[in-house]
N, C-alpha and C positions, 0 to 999 in steps of 0.2 A: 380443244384438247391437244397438246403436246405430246410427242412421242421423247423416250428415252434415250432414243439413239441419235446420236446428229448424223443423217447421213454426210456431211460436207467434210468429217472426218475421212479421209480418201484411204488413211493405213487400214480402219477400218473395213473397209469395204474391200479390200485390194485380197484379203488372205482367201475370200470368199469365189474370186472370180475364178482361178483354178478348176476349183472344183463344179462350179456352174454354169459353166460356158457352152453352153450348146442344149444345155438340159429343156426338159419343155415343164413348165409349169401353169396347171389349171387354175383360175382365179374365180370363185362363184359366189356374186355380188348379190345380197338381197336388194328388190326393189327400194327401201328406204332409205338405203345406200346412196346409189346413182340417183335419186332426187335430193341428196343433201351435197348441202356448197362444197363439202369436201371432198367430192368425186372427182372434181378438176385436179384436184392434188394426188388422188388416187392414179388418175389418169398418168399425170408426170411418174410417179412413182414407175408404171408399168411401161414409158419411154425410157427410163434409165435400165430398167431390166433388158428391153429390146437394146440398147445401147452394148448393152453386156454379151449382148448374142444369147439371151433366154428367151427362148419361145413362150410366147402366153396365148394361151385360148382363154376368152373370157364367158363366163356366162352365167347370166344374171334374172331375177325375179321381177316379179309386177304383183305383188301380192297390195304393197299401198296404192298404187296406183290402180288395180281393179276396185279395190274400196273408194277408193276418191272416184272412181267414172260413176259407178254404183251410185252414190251418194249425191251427186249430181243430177241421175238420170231417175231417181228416188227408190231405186230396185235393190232387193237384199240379194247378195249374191247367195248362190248354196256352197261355194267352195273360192276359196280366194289363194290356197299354196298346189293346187295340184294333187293332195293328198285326201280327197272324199267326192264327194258326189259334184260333175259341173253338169248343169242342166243348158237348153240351148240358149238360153238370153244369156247366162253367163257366160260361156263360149264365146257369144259376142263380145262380151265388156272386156273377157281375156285378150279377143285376137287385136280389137281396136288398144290396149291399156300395152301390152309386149311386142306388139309392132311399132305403136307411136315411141317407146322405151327405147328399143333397137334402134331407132330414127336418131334419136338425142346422143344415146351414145357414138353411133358411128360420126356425129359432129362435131361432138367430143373428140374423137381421136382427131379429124380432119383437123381441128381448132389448134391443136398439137402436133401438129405435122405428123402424124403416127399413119398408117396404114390398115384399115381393120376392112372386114368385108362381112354380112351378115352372113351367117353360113347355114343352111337346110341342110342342115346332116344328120337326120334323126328321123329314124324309121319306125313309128309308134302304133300300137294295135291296141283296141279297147281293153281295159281290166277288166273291162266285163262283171258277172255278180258275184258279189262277194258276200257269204252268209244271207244271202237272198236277198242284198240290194242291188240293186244296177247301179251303175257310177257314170253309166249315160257316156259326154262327151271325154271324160277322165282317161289316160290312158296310163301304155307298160312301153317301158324301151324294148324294142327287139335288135333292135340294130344301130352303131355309132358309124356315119362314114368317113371313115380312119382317113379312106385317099383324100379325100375331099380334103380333110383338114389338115392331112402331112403337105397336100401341094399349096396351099395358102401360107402354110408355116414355112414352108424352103422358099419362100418368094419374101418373104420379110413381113405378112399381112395377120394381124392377128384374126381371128375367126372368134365373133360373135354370136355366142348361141342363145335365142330365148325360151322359155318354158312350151316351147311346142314342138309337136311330135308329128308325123305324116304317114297317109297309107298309099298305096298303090291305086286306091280310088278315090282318090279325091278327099280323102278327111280329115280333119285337124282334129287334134286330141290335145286338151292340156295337161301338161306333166307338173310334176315337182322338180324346180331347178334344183334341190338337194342330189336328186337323183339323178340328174344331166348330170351335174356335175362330175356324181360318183361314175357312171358308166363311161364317161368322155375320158375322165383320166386313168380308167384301169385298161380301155381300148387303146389308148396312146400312149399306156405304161408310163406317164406322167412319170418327173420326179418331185412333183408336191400338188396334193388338191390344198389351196386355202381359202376356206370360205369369210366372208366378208360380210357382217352382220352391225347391229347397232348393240350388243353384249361384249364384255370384255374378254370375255372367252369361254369355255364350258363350267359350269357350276356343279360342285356337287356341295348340297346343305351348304349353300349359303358363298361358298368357300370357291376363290376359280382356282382350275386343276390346270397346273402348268406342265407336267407333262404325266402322258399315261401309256403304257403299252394295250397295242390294239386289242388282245384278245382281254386282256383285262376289266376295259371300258367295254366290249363283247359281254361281260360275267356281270355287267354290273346293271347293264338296261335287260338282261335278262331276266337276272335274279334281286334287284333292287334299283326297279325306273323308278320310282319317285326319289329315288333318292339325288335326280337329275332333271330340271325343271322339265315341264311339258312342251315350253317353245324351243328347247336344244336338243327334245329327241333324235326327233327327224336328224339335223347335223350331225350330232354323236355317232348314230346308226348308221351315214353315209362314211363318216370319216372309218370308223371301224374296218367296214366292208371293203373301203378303199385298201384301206392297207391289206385287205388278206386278198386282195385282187391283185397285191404284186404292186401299187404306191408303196413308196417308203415311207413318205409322211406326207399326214394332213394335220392340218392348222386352222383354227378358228379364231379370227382378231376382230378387233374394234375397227369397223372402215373411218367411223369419224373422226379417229386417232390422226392427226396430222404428222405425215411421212410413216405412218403403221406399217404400212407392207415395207419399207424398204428395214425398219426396224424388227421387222420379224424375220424377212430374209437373211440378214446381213448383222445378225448381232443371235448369240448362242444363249442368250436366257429369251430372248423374244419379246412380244407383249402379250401373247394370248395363251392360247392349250395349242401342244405339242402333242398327236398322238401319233406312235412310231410302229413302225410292224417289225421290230426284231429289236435287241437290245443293241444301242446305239453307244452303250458309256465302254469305257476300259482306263486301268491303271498300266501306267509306262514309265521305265525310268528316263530321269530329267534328259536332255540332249543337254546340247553347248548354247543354243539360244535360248534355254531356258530360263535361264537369270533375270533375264527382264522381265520373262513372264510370270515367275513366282512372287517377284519383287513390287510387281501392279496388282496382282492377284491381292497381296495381303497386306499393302503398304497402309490404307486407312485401320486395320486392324493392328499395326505396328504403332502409328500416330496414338491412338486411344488408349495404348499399353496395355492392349488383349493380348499382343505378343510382345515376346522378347522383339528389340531392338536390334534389326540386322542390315546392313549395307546389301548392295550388289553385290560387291564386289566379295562380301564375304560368301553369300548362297555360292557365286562365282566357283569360289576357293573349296568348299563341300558339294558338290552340285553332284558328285558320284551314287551319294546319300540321298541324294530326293526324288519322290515320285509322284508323279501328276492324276490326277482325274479327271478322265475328256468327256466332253459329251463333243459329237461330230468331231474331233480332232482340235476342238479348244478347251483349254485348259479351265475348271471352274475348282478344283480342290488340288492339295498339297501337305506331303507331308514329308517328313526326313527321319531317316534311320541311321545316326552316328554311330558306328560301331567300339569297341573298344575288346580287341581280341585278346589282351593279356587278361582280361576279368570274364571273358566270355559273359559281358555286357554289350547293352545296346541302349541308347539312347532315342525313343522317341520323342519327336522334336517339329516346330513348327507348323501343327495340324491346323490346316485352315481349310474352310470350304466357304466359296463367294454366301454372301445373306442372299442373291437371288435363291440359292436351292438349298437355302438350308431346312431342317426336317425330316429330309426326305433318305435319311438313313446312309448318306453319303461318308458322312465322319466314321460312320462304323466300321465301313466296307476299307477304309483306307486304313484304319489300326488293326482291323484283320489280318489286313495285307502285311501290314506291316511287320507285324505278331509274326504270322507265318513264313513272310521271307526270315526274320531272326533265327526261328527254331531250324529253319534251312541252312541257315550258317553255322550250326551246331552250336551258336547262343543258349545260356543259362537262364538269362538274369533280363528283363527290361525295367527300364526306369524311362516316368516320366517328369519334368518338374511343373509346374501350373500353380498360378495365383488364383485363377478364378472357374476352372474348368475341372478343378479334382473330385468332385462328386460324381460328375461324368464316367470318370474314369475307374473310379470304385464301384459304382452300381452299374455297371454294361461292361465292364473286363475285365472285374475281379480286384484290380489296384488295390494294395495293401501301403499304409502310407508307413515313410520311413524316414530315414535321418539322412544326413550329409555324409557321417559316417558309410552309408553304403554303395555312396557314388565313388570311382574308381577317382583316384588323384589328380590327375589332369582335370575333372571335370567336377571336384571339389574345389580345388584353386580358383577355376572357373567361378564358382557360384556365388563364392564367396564375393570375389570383385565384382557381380551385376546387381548385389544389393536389394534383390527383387521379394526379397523372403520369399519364395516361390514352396508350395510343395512339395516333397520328393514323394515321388509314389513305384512301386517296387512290386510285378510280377516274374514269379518263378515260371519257366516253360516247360522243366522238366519235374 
């Protein structure tokens, strides 16, 4: 599988490191993961982040690899993720299946010239019975050791953590690496958990959810879990928690994606589920380097004569008039407000928002905006023209359709020379 981003695009990559340079990011790899060929590439991916001066704690499952010892050794296991009952043969097949795991991976990095150290920093106490089971060897995080793992991260060494947990006497408890995860990054105020699975990213019916606010994805495994497969609970439910613990975001990608994580990093639609703990989007007007950003933004949709036909150099020339829609401080929608103050008219014009996020109620929010700065300017009158988008605009914001007659002279002359037969569509504000 190919990823969508070429990381060897370097401009790409380069708007990203500003803001990532130091940051520490949690990386939580299912066992099926690191036994597929593409963990070597995983691997490089998380050399290039060290490269960047991004901190990574890695930490990863054995969930196939306890079934494969099991199955070997002809024993069913009673719990294979950490999350139900481990009895003590299974306890065995965990410690021998996530140490031998731990083993490969730190060769992994060696083989990479990378730096990693297996890291015991996880202080775990029985979960003891729950509705009157015992869960036997299973345990609860009580404690992450932050020092431990901030003095391995300031030395350049990443810290590999496996699905186990330790008491003060002697005992091993097997966890759920969902739940490593989530505790390790909200103790080290991570700026990203992303987990690392063999799923394209969170599913809701059928459908993968590319981005969703935490409490929302919180409202939805409460009040409709099925409506979210049974193997992405678990994840759903860490990433949530993660972010109301103070991450900003968690991420759920494809590991066998080849260059996935550097594509989810480093590129603003991603490949998987984005879930954010605070609203991350805002509309701004255009700056002076915007030109080239609205002009890549919308240039295939200019090609296919979805939009009118515009130069650089022209956006360039009205750049006063147009406003951006960021998610993380990159641009994915646009729109322009030409004004026309002898008619206390305004022209809505060039609404685009990229096909990664469309749907998602973005075009609305930007002719709101739009709407509302006009009526701001003590505007009358907007006009939109459109070939193939006027029903849009009549059934969500009222657009009554009109004549050429009601576009202001300048932008009658105009219409006339682009040939488009385009619609005129004509809301009053007042």
């Amino acid at each position: 599988m190919e990823s969508k981003m070429k990381p060897t695009d370097i401009r790409g990559i380069l708007q990203y490191i500003p803001r990532f340079r130091g940051n520490t990011f949690v990386i939580a790899a299912d066992g099926a993961v690191v036994s597929h060929a593409n963990f070597a590439n995983l691997l490089l991916d998380i050399a290039v982040l060290n490269s960047l001066n991004i901190r990574v704690v890695l930490v990863h499952g054995a969930a196939e690899q306890i079934a494969q010892l099991a199955n070997k050794q002809s024993l069913k296991p009673s719990n294979l993720d950490g999350n139900g009952i481990t009895d003590d043969a299974t306890l065995k097949l965990v410690l021998t299946a996530a140490n031998g795991l731990t083993h490969e991976i730190l060769e992994g990095f060696t083989k990479n010239d990378l730096r990693a150290a297996n890291a015991n920093a996880i202080t775990a106490q029985p979960l003891g019975i729950l509705n009157g089971v015992d869960h036997q060897n299973t345990g609860q995080i009580e404690r992450i050791d932050t020092e431990l793992l901030q003095t391995l991260l300031s030395q350049g060494i990443t810290p590999v953590i496996p699905p186990l947990g330790f008491d003060g006497e002697g005992n091993t408890f097997h966890l759920s690496s969902d739940s490593v995860a989530q505790f390790t990054a909200v103790s080290l105020q991570a700026n990203k958990l992303i987990f690392v699975s063999t799923e394209d990213g969170l599913q809701m019916e059928g459908e993968i959810i590319r981005q969703i606010l935490s409490t929302e994805l919180k409202n939805l495994l409460t009040n409709h879990p099925d409506k979210i497969p049974s193997a992405q609970r678990s994840k759903a439910q860490h990433a949530a928690e993660a972010c109301e613990g103070g991450v900003p975001r968690a991420q759920l990608i494809n590991g066998l994606v080849t260059e996935g994580l550097l594509a989810e990093v480093f590129s603003n639609e991603g490949i998987g589920t984005l879930v954010y703990a605070n609203e991350y989007r805002q509309i701004r007007p255009a700056e002076k380097t915007d030109a080239a950003n609205i002009m890549r933004l919308s240039h295939e949709a200019m090609r296919k004569n979805r939009l009118a036909v515009r130069t650089e150099e022209l956006i360039e020339s009205h750049l006063d008039d147009y406003f951006l829609y960021e998610i993380d401080d990159n641009p994915i929608g646009c729109v322009a407000l030409h004004q026309f103050p002898d008619h206390k008219t305004a022209e809505l014009a060039h609404l685009y928002v990229k096909t990664s996020h469309t749907n998602q109620g973005i075009g609305q929010k930007l002719v709101k905006f739009a709407q509302k700065h006009a009526q701001e300017q003590g505007l009358a009158k907007l006009i939109t023209l459109s070939t193939q988008s006027f029903a849009y605009f009549e059934n969500k914001f009222g657009f009554k359709e009109g004549t050429s007659e009601d576009l202001p002279p300048a932008r009658h002359e105009l219409y006339k020379s682009q040939s488009r037969n385009s619609k005129i569509l004509i809301k009053y504000l007042t």
